[in-house]
N, C-alpha and C positions, 0 to 999 in steps of 0.2 A: 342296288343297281347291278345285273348283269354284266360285267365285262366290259368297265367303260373304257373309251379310248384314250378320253383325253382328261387330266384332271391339272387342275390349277389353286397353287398354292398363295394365297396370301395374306401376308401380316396386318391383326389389325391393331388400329390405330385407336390412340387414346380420345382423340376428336371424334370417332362414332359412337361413342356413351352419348347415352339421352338423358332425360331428368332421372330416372330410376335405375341407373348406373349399369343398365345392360347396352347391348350396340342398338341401336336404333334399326327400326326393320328399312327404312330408305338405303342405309350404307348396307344390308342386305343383298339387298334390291342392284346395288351399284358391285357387289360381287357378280351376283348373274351375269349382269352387263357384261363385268370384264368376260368373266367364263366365254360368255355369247360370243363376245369378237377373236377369242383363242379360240374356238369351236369355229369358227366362218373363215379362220387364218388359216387352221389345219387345211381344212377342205380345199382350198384356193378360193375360196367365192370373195375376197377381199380382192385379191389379184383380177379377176375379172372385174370387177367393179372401176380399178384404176386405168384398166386399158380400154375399156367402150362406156361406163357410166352406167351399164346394169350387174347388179347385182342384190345383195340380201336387204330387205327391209322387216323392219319388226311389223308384225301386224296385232299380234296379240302379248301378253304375258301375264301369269297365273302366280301367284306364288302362294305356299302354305307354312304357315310358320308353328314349327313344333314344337321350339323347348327355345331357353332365352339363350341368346352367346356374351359372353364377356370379357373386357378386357383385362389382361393382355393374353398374349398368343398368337396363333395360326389360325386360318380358316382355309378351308379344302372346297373344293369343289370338284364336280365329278359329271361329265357332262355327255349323254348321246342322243342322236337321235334315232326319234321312237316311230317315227313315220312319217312317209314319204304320200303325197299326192300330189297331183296333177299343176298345180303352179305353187304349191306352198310343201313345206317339211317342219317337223316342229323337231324340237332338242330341247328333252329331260335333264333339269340339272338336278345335284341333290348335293347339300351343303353341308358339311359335318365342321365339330371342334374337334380342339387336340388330343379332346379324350375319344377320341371315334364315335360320338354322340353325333344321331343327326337333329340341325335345327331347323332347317325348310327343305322344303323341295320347289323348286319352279317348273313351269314349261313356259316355253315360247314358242310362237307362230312364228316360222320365217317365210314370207311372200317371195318370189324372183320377180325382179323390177326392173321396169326401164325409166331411168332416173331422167332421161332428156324429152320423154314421150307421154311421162307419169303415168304409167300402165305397167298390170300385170301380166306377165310375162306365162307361158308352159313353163317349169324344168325341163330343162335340155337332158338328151340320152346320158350327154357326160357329164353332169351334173348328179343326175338320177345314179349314176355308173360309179361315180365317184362316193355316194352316201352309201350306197350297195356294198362295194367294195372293203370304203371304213369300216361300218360298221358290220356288213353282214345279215343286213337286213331280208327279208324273204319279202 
């Protein structure tokens, strides 16, 4: 990944081994997650969310899983986004272990919501303004 902004570190846990003693790709799956809500904190869109009721909803997520991870250690993530449209932006994660091995990469859709009208929403200029800026996007 290009120049990510934002990355997130964290320890994994001897409870995400599955039967064949690697992490289970669900407690994978629940790394992105975290990444995804560090990724929506940086931007503000969390903050929006708690002051009117709109803000991010997941609409999609993809994940590819490369190589196994296992316990114990660190797990990294690494997270931007890769493109902006007209009511949704999606954000590339890419997952490595402690030996700078990557083992998945995700994407996620992120929708702008109106959480009290249950509709999707445009990006706003300052939204769009804001994922521009982070990342640098064209």
């Amino acid at each position: 990944m290009e120049d990510p902004k934002i990355k997130l570190e964290l320890r994994i846990d001897w409870s995400e081994m599955d039967l064949f003693g690697h992490i289970n790709n669900l407690s994978i799956l629940k790394y992105v997650q975290s990444a995804r809500a560090n990724y929506l904190e940086a931007i503000g869109m969390l903050q929006i969310y708690h002051e009117c009721k709109i803000g991010p909803i997941l609409a999609a997520t993809n994940c590819q899983f490369i190589k196994p991870l296992f316990y114990p250690g660190q797990v990294y993530i690494y997270s931007k986004a890769d493109s902006i449209k007209n009511t949704s932006f999606s954000i590339l994660h890419e997952i490595f272990n402690e030996q700078n091995e990557i083992i998945a990469e995700a994407q996620d859709i992120i929708v702008y919501y109106d959480f009290i009208h249950t509709t999707k929403l445009l990006l706003t200029d300052e939204i769009k303004m804001k994922l521009i800026e982070f990342e640098k996007l064209l």
